[in-house]
DSSP file (Angstrom, degrees, kcal/mol; ACC not computed):
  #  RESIDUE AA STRUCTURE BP1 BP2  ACC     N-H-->O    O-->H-N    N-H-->O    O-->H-N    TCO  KAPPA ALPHA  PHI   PSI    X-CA   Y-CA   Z-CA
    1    1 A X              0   0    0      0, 0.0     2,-0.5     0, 0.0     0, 0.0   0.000 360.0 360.0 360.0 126.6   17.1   10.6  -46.8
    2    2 A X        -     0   0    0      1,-0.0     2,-0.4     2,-0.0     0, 0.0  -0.898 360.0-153.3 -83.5 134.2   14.6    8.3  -48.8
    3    3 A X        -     0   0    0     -2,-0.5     2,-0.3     3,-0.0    -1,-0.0  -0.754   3.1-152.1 -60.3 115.4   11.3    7.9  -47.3
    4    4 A X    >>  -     0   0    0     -2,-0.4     4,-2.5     1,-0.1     3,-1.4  -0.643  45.6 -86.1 -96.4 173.2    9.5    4.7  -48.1
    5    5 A X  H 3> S+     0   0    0     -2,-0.3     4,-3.0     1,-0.2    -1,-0.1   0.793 124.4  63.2 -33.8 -37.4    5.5    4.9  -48.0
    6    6 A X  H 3> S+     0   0    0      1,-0.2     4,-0.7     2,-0.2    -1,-0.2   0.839 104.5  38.1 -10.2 -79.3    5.8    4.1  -44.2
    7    7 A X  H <> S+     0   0    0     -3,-1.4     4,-3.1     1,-0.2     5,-0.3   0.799 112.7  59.3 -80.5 -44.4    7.5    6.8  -43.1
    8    8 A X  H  X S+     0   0    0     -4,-2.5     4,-3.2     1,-0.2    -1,-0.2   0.981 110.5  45.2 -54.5 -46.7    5.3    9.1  -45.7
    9    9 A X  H  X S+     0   0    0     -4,-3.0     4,-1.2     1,-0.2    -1,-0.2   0.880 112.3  53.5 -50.5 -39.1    1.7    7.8  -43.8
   10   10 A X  H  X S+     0   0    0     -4,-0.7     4,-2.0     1,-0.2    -1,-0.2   0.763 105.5  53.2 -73.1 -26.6    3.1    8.3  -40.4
   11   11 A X  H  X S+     0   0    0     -4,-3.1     4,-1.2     2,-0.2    -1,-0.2   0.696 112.5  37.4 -60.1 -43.4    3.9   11.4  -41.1
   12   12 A X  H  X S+     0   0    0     -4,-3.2     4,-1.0    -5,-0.3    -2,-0.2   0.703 111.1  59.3 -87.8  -2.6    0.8   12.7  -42.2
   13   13 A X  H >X S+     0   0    0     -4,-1.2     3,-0.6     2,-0.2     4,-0.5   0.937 108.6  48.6 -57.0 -56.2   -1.0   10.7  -39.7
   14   14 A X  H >X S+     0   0    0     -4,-2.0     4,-2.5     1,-0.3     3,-0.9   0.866 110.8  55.1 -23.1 -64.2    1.3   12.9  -37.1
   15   15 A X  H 3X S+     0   0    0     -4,-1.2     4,-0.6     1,-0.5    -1,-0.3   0.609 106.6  46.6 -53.3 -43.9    0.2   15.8  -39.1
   16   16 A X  H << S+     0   0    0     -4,-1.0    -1,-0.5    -3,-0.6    -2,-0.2   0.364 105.2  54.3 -87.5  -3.5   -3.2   15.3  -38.7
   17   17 A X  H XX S+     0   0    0     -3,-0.9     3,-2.3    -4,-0.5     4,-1.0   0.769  90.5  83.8 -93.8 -53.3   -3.6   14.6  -35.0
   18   18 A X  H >X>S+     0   0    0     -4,-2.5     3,-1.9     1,-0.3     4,-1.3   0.597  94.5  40.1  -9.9 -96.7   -1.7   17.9  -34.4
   19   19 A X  H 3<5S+     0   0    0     -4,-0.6    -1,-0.3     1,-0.2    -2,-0.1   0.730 106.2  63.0 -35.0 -28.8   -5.0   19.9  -34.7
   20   20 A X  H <45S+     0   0    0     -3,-2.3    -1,-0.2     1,-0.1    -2,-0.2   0.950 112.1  36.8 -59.7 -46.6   -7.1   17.4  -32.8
   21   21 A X  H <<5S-     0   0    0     -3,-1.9    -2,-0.2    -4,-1.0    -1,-0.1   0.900 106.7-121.1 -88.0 -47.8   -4.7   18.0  -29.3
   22   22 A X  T  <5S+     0   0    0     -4,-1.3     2,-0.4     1,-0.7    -3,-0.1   0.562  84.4  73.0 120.7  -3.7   -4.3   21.7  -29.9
   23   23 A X  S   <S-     0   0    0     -5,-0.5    -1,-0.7     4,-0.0    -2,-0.2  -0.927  88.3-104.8-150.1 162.6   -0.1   21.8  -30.0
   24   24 A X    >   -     0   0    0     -2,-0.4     3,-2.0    -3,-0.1    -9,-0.0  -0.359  41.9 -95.3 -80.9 147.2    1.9   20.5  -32.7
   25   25 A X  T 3  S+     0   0    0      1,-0.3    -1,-0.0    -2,-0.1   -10,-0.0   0.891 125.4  52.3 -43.5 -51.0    4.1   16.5  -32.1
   26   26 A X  T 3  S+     0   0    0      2,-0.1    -1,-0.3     1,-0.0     2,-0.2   0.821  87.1  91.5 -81.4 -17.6    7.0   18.2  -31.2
   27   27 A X  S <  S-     0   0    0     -3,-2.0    -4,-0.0     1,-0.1    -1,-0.0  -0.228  73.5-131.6 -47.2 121.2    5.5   20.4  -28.5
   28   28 A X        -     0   0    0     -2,-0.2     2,-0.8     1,-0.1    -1,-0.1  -0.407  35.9 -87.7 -77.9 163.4    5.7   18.8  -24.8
   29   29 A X        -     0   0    0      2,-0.0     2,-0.2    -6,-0.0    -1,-0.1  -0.555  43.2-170.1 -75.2 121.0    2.8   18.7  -22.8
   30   30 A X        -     0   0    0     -2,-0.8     2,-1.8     1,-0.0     3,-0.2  -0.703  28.2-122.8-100.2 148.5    2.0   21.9  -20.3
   31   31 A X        +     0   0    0     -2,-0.2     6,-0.1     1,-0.2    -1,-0.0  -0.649  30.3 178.7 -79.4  89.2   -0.6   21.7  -17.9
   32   32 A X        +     0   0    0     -2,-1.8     2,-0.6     2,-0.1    -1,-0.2   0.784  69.3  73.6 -58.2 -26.2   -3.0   24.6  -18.7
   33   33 A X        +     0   0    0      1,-0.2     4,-0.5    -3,-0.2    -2,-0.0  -0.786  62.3 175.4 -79.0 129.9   -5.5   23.9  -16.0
   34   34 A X     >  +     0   0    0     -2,-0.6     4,-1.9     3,-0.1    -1,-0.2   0.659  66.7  71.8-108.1  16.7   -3.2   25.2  -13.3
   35   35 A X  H  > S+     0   0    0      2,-0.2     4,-1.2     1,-0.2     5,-0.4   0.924  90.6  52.9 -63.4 -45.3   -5.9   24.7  -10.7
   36   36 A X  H >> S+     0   0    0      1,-0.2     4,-4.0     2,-0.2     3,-3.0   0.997 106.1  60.0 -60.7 -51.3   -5.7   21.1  -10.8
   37   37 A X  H >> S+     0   0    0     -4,-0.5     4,-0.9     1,-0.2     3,-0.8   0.868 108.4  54.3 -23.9 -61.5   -1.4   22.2  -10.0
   38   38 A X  H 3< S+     0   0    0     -4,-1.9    -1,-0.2     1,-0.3    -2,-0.2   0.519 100.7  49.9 -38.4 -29.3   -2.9   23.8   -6.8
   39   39 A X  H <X S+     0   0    0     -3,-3.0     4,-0.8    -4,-1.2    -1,-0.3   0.339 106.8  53.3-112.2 -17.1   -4.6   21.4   -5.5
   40   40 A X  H << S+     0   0    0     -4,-4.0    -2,-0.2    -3,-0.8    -3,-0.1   0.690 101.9  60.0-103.0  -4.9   -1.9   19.0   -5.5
   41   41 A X  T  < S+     0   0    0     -4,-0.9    -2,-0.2     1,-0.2    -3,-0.1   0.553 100.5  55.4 -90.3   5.1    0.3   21.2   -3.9
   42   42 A X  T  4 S+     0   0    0      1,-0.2    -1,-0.2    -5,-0.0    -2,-0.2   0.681 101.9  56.1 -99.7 -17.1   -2.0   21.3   -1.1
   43   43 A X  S  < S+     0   0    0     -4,-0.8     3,-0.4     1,-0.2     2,-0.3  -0.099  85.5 125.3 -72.6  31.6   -2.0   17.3   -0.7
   44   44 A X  S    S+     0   0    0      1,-0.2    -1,-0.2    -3,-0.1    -4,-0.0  -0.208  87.9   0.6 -19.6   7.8    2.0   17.4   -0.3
   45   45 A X  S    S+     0   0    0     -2,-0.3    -1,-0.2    -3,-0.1    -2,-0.1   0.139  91.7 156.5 134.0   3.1    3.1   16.0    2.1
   46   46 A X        -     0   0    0     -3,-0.4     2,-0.3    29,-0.1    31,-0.1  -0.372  23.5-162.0 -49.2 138.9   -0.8   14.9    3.6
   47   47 A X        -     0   0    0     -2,-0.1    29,-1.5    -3,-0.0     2,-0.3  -0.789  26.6-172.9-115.0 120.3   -0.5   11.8    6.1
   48   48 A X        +     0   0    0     -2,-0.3     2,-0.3    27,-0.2    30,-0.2  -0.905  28.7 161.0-157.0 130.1   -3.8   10.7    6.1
   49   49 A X  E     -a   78   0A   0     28,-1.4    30,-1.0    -2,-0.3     2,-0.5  -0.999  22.4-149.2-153.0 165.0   -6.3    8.0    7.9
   50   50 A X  E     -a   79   0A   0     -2,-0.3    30,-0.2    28,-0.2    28,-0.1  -0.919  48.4 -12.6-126.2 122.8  -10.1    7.7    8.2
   51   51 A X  S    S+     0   0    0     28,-1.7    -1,-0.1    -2,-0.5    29,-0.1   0.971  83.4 120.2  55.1  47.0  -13.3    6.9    9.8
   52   52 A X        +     0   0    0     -3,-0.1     2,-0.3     2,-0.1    -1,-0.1  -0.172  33.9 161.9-153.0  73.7  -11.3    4.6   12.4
   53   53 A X        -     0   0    0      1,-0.1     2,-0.5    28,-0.0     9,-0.1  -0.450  38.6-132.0-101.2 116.0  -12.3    6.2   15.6
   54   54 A X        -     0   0    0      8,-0.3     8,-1.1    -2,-0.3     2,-0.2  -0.721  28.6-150.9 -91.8 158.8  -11.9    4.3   18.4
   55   55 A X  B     -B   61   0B   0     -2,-0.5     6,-0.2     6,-0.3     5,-0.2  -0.718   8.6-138.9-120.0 166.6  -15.2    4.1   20.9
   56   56 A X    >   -     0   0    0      4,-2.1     3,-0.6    -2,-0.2    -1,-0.1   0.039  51.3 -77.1 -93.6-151.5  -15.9    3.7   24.5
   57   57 A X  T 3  S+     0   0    0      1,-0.2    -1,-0.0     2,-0.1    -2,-0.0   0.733 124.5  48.4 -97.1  -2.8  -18.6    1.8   25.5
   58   58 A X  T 3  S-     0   0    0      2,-0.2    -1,-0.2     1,-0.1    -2,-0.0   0.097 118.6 -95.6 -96.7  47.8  -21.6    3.7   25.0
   59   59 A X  S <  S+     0   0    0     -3,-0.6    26,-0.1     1,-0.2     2,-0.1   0.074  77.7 130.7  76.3 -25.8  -20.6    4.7   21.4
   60   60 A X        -     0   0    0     -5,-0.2    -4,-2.1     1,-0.1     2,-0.4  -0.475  66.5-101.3 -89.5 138.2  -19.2    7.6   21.6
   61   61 A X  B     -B   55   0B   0     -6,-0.2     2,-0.8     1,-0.1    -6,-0.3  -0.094  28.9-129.5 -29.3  89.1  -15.7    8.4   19.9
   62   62 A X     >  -     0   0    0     -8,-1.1     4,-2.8    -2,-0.4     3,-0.4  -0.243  28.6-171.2 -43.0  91.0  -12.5    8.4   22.6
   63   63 A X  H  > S+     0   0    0     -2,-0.8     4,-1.4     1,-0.3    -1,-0.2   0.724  77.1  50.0 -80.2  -6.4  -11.4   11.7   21.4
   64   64 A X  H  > S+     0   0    0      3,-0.1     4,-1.5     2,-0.1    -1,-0.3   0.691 110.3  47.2 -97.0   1.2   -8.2   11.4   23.4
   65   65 A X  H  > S+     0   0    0     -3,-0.4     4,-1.1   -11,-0.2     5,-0.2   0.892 115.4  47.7 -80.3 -46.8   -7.2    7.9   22.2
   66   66 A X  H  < S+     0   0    0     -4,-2.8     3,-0.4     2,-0.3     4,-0.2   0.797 114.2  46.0 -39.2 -45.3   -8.0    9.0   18.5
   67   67 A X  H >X S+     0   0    0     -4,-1.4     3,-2.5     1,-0.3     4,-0.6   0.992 113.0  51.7 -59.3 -62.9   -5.9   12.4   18.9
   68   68 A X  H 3< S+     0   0    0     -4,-1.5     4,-0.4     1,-0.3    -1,-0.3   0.337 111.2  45.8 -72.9  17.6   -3.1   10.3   20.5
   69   69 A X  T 3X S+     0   0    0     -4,-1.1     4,-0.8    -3,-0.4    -1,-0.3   0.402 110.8  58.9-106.5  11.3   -3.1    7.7   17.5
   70   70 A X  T X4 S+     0   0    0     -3,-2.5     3,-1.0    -5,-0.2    -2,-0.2   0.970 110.8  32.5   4.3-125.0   -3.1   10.5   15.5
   71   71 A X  G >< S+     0   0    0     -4,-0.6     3,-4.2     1,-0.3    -3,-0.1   0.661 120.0  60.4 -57.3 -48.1    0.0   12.1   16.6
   72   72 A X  G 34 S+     0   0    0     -4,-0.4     2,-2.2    -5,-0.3    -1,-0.3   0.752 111.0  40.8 -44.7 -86.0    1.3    8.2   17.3
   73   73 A X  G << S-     0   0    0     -3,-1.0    -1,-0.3    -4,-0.8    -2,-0.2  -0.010 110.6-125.8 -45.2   8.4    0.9    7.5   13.8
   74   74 A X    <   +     0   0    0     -3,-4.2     2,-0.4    -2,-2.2    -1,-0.2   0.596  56.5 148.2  42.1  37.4    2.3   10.7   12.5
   75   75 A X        -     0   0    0      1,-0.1   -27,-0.2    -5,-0.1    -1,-0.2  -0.511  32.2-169.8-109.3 164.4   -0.7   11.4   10.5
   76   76 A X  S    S+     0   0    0    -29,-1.5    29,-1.6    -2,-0.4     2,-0.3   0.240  71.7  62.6-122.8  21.1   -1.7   15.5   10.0
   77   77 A X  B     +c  105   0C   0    -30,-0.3   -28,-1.4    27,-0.2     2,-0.3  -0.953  56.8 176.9-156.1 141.7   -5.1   14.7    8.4
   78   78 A X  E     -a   49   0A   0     27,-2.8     2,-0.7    -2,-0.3   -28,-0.2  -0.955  16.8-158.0-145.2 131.0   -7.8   13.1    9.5
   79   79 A X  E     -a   50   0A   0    -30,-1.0   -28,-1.7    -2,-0.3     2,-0.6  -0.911  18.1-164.3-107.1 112.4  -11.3   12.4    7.9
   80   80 A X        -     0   0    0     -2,-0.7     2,-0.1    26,-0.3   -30,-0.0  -0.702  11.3-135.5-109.1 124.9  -13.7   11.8   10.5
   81   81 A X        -     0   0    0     -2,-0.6     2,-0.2     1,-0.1   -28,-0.0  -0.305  12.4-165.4 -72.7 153.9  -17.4   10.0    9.4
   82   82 A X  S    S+     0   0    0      2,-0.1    -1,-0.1    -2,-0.1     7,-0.1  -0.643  74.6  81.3-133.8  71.4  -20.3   11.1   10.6
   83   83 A X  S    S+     0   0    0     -2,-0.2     3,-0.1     5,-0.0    -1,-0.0   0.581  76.9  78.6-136.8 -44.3  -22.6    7.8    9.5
   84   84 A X  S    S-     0   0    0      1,-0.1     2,-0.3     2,-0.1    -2,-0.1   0.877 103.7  -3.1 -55.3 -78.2  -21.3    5.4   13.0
   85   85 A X    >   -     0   0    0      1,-0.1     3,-3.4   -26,-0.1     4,-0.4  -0.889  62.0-111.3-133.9 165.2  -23.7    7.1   15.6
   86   86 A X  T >  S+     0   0    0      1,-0.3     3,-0.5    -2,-0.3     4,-0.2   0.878 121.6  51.3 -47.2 -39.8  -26.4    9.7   16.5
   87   87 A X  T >> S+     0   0    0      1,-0.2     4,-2.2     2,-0.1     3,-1.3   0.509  79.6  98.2 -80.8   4.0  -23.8   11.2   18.4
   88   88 A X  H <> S+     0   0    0     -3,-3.4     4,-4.1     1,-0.3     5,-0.3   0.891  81.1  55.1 -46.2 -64.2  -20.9   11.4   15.8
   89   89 A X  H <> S+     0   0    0     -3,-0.5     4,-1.2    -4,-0.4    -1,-0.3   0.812 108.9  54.1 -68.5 -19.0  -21.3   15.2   14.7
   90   90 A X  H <> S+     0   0    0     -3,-1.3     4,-1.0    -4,-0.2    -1,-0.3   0.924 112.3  44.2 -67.2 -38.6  -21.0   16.0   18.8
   91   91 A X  H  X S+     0   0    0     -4,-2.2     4,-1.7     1,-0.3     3,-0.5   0.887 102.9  58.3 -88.7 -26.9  -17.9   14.3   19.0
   92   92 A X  H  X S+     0   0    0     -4,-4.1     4,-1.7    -5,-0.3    -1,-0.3   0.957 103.3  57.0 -66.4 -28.3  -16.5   15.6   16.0
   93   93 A X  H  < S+     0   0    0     -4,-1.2     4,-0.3    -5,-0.3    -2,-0.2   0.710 108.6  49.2 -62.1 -18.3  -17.1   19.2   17.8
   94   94 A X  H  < S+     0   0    0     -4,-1.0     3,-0.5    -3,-0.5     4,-0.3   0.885 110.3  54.1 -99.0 -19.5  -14.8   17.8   20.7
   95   95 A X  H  X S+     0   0    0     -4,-1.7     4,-1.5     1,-0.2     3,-0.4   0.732  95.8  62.6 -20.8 -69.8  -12.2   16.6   18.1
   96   96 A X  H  X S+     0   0    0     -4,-1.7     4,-1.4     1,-0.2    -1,-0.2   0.543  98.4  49.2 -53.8 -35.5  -11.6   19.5   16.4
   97   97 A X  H  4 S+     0   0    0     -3,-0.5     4,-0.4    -4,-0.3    -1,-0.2   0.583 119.9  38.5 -99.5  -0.5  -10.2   21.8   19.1
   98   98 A X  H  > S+     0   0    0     -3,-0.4     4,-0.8    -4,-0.3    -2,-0.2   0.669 108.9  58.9 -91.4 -24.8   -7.6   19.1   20.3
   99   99 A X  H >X>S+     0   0    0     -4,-1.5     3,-2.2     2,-0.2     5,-1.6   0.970 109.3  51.0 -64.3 -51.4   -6.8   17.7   16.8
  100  100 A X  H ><5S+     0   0    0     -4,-1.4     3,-1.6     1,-0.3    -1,-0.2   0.979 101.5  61.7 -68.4 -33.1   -5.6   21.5   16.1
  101  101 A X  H 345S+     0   0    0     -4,-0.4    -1,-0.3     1,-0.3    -2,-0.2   0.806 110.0  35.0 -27.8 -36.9   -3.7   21.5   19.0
  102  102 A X  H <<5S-     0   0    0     -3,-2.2    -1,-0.3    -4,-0.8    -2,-0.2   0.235 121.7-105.1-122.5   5.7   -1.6   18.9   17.8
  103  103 A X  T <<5 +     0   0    0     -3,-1.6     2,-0.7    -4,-1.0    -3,-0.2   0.684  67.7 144.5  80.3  21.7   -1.8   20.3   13.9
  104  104 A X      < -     0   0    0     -5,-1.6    -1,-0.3    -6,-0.2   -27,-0.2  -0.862  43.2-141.0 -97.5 117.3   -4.1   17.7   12.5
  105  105 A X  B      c   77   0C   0    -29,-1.6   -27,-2.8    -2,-0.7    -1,-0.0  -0.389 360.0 360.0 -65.0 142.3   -6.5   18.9    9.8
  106  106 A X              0   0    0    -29,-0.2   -26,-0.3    -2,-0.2    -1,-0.1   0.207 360.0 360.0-136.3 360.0  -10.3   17.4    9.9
């Protein structure tokens, strides 16, 4: 096989990146961190919604409408804000023990 100058450049160009990445062109890429691996195998399978809490009328979260549009909405995660009102972080304490009930993480 002849090689014109082309082929010759690309070839040591290759050659020369090799050290820079740490495996040689022909190696595939492995994932060494395998923490990051870990951590996507605990979002799997996440149904997920947020910081849309419905309220009554003096502010405070309706923690049985939320749960039930939850479960309605099939979701098993839920990240609940604590920004809306003073009273947010109480009603995330009433949340919590019906959301596990029904197997939604918070």
């Amino acid at each position: 096989m002849k090689l014109n100058r082309l082929h010759v450049i690309a070839l040591v160009l290759v050659s020369l990146l090799s050290p820079l990445t740490g495996r040689s062109a022909a190696q595939p890429k492995i994932a060494r961190d395998t923490s990051r691996t870990e951590r996507t195998k605990v979002l799997m399978g996440t149904r997920a919604t947020y910081c849309s809490d419905p309220r009554i009328a003096d502010g405070r979260v309706d923690v049985d409408k939320l749960v039930d549009e939850l479960v309605e909405i099939g979701a098993n995660t839920y990240s609940f804000c604590i920004h809306a009102q003073a009273t947010d972080w109480d009603d995330l304490k009433l949340i919590l023990p019906r959301a596990r009930e029904k197997g939604i993480r918070v």
